[in-house]
C-alpha positions in Angstrom: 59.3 -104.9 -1.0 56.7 -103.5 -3.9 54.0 -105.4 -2.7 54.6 -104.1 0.9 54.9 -100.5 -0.3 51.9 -101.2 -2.3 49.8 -101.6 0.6 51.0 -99.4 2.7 49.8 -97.3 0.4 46.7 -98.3 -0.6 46.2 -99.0 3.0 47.1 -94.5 3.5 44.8 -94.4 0.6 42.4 -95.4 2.1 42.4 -94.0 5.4 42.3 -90.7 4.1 39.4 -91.3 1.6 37.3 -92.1 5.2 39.2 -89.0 6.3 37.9 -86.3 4.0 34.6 -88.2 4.3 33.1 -88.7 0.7 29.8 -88.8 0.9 29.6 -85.4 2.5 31.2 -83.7 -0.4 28.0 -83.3 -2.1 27.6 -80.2 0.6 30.4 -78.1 -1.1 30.2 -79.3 -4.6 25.7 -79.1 -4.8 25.1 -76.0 -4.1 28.3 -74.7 -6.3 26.4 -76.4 -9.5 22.9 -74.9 -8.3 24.4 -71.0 -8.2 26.5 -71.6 -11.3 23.3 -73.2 -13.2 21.3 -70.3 -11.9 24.0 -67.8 -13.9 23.5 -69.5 -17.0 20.1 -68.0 -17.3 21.5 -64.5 -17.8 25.1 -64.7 -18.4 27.8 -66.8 -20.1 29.4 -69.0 -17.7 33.3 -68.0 -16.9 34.6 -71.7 -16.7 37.8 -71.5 -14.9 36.1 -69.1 -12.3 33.8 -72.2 -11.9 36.5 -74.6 -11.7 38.2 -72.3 -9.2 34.8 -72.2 -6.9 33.9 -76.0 -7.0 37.1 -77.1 -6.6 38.4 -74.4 -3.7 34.8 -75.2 -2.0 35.5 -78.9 -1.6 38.8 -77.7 -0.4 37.3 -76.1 2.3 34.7 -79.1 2.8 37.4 -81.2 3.1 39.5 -79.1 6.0 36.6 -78.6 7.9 35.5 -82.6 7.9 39.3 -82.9 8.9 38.9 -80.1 11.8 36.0 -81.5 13.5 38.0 -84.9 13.5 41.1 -83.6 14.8 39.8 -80.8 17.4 36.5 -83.3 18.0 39.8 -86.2 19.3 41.8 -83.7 20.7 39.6 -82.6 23.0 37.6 -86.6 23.8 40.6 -88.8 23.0 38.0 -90.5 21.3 36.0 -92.1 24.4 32.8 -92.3 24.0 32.3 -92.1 20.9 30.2 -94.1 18.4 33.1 -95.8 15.9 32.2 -94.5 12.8 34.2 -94.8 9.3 35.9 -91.5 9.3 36.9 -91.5 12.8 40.1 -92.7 11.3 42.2 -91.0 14.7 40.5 -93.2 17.1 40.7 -96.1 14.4 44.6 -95.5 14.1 44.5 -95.1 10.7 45.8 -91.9 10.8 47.9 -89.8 13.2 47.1 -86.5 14.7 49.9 -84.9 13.2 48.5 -86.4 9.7 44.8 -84.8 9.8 46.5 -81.5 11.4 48.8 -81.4 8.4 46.2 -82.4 6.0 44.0 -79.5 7.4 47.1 -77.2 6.4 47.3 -78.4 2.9 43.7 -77.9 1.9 42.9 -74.9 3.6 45.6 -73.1 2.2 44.7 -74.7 -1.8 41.5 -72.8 -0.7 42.5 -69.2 0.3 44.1 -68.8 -2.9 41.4 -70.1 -4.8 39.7 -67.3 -3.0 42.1 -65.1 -4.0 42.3 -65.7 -7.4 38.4 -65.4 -7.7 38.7 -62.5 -5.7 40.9 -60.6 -8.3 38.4 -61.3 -10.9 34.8 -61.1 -9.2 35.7 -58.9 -6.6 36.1 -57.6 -2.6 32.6 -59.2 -1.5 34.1 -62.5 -2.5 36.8 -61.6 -0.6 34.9 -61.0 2.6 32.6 -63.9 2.2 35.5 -66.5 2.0 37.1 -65.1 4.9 34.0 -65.4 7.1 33.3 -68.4 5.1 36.6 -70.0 6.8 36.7 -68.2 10.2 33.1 -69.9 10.4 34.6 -73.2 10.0 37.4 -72.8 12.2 35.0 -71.8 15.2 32.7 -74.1 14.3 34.4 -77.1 15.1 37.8 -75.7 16.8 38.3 -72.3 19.3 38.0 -72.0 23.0 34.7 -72.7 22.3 33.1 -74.5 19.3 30.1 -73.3 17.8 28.7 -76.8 16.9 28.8 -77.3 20.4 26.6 -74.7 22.0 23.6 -75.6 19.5 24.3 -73.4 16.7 25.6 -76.0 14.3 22.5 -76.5 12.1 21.8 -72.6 11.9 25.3 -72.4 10.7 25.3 -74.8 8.1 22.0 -73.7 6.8 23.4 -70.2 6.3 26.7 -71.5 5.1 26.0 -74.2 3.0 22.8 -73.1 1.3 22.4 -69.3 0.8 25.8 -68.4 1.3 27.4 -71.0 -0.9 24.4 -70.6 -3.7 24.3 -67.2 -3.9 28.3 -66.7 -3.7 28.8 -69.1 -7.0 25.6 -66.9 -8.7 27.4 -63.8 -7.8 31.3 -65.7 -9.1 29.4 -65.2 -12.5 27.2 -62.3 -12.4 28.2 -59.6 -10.0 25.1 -59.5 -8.3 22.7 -61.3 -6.3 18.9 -62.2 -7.0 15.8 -63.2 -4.9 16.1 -66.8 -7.2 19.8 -67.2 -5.7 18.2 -67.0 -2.6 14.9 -69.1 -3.5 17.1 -72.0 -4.8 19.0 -72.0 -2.0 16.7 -72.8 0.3 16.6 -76.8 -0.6 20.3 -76.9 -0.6 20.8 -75.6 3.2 17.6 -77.4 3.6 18.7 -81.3 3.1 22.7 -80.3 4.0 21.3 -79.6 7.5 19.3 -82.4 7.6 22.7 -84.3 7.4 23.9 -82.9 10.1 20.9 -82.8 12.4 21.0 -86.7 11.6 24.5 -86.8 13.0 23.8 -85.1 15.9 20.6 -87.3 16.8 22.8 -90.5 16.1 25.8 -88.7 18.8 23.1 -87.0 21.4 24.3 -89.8 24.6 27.8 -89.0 23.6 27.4 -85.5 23.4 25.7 -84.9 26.7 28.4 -86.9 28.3 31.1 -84.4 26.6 28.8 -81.3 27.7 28.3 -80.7 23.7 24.8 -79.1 23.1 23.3 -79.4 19.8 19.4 -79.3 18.7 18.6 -82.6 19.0 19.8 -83.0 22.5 17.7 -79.4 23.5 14.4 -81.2 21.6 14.7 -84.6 22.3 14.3 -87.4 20.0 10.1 -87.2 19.1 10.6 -83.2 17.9 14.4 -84.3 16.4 13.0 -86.5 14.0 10.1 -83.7 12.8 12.8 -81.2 12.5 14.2 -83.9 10.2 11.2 -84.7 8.6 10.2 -81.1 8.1 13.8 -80.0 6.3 13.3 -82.8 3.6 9.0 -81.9 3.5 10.1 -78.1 3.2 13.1 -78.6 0.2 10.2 -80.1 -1.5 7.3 -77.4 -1.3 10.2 -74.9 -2.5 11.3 -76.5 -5.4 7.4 -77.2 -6.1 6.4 -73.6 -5.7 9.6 -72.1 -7.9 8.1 -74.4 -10.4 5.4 -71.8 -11.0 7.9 -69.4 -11.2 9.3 -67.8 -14.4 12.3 -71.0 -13.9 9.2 -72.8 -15.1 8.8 -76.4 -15.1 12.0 -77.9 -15.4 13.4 -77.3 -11.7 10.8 -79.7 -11.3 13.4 -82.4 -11.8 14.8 -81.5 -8.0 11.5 -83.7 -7.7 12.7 -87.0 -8.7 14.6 -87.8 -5.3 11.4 -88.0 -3.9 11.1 -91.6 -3.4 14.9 -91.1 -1.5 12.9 -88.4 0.6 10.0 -90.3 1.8 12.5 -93.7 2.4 14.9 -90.9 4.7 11.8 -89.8 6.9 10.4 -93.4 7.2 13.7 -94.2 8.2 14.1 -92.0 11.2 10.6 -92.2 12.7 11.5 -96.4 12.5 15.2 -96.6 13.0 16.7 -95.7 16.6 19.9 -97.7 17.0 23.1 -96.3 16.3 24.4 -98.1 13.2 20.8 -97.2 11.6 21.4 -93.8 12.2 24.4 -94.1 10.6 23.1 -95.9 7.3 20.4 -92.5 7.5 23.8 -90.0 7.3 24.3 -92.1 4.5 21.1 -91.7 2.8 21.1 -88.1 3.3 24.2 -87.3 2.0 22.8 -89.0 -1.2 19.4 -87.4 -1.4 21.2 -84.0 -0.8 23.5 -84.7 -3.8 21.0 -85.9 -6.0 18.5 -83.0 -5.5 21.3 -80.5 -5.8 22.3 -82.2 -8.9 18.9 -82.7 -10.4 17.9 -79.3 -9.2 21.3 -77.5 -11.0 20.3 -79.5 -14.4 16.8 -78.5 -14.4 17.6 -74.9 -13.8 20.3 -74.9 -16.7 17.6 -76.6 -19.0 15.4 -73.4 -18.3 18.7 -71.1 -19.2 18.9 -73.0 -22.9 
């Protein structure tokens, strides 16, 4: 009876591991380290305001990943659609009623996350998270979802580079600064690569379903330059804020390089589905690892 409980629960465990969708967590946790590191160079980091924004930010990652699964099978049943790992509905791994209720749980850890930074950095933070979670409500739920009438890598880029950079610099110092914005720019650049992958790997399936996204309005040629050209630009960014007074150790966002030049080989060669998919995977990493690299060589220029 133990070892049947056992793996019914590792079984649950893992089911909603593919749920939450791991490797895109770099998206809410990258750009939280890149806006915090940022703060170091002119103030003394408030810790549990920065535990309070990384961990409230994958909360949010997390319910949106678990909105677009449930509103994405609610509305398709599924058909259609290429089986990938975290489609855990249309796998049966988990129930409807499962992702709704895990949707609940997470959402709600981050509105009072929100709230509690709220009380201590103030209204604007207030307002942001708000529009921060109507945002990803509409964007894969509503009458009518905004990742669905080509707006989904705008939105992303805005929400997941700027926004998110700049919020976590503010968390820490009240204000914003044109480097908030400046280091931003290769964080929404690569997280919207990620995306723009996805929708290139889904663009039959989309059609059929009457979704529009960029890579269905371009076309597959112009798709992958648009890919190509997020990962080229994140580069020239981080190479030109090098001459900056952040000085020469941002140049460690650099060292993913190799991962760049491997993603945009990939898509120009790859066009099968399952490829596609292995190129979501690669993404996700050279997003974290940039982020990552990027966040440590910008609090090496604060020491």
């Amino acid at each position: 009876m133990v070892n049947i409980n056992r793996t019914q629960f590792l079984a649950k465990l893992h089911a909603w591991f593919w749920g939450i969708r791991p490797f895109s967590l770099s998206a809410s946790t990258a750009p939280i380290l890149v806006g915090t590191s940022l703060a170091t160079t002119v103030t003394t980091i408030n810790l549990p305001l920065f535990f309070l924004c990384i961990t409230g930010s994958i909360a949010i990652q997390i319910g949106t990943n678990l909105t677009d699964e449930y509103a994405d099978h609610r509305s398709t049943g599924g058909s259609d659609k290429f089986l990938a790992p975290h489609k855990v509905i249309q796998r049966g791994l988990l129930s409807e009623r499962n992702v709704l209720n895990g949707m609940i749980v997470v959402s709600t850890y981050g509105i009072i996350t929100g709230l509690i930074i709220t009380y201590y950095a103030g209204f604007p933070i207030l307002l942001i998270g708000l529009v921060s979670v109507l945002v990803a409500y509409l964007y894969a739920g509503g009458p009518k979802p905004l990742g669905h009438i080509g707006l989904g890598e705008i939105i992303v880029f805005i929400f997941m580079g700027p926004v998110m950079v700049m919020s976590a610099y503010f968390v820490q110092v009240q204000s914003i600064s044109v480097h908030s914005f400046l280091v931003s720019i290769p964080v929404g650049c690569i997280v919207t690569a990620i995306l723009h992958c996805n929708n290139m790997r889904d663009v039959d399936e989309d059609s059929k379903a009457g979704k529009i996204s960029i890579a269905i309005l371009l076309g597959s040629n112009f798709s992958k330059f648009v890919y190509s050209m997020l990962i080229v630009t994140a580069y020239l960014v981080i190479g030109a804020l090098a001459l900056s007074e952040l000085g020469y150790w941002i140049t460690l966002g650099l060292v993913t390089i190799p991962i760049g030049i491997q993603s945009i080989v990939n898509v120009f060669r790859d066009n099968d589905k399952a490829s596609m998919n292995k190129l979501m995977v690669i993404s996700a990493k050279l997003h974290a690892w940039t982020g990552y690299a990027l966040s440590l060589g910008i609090l090496l220029t604060g020491l």
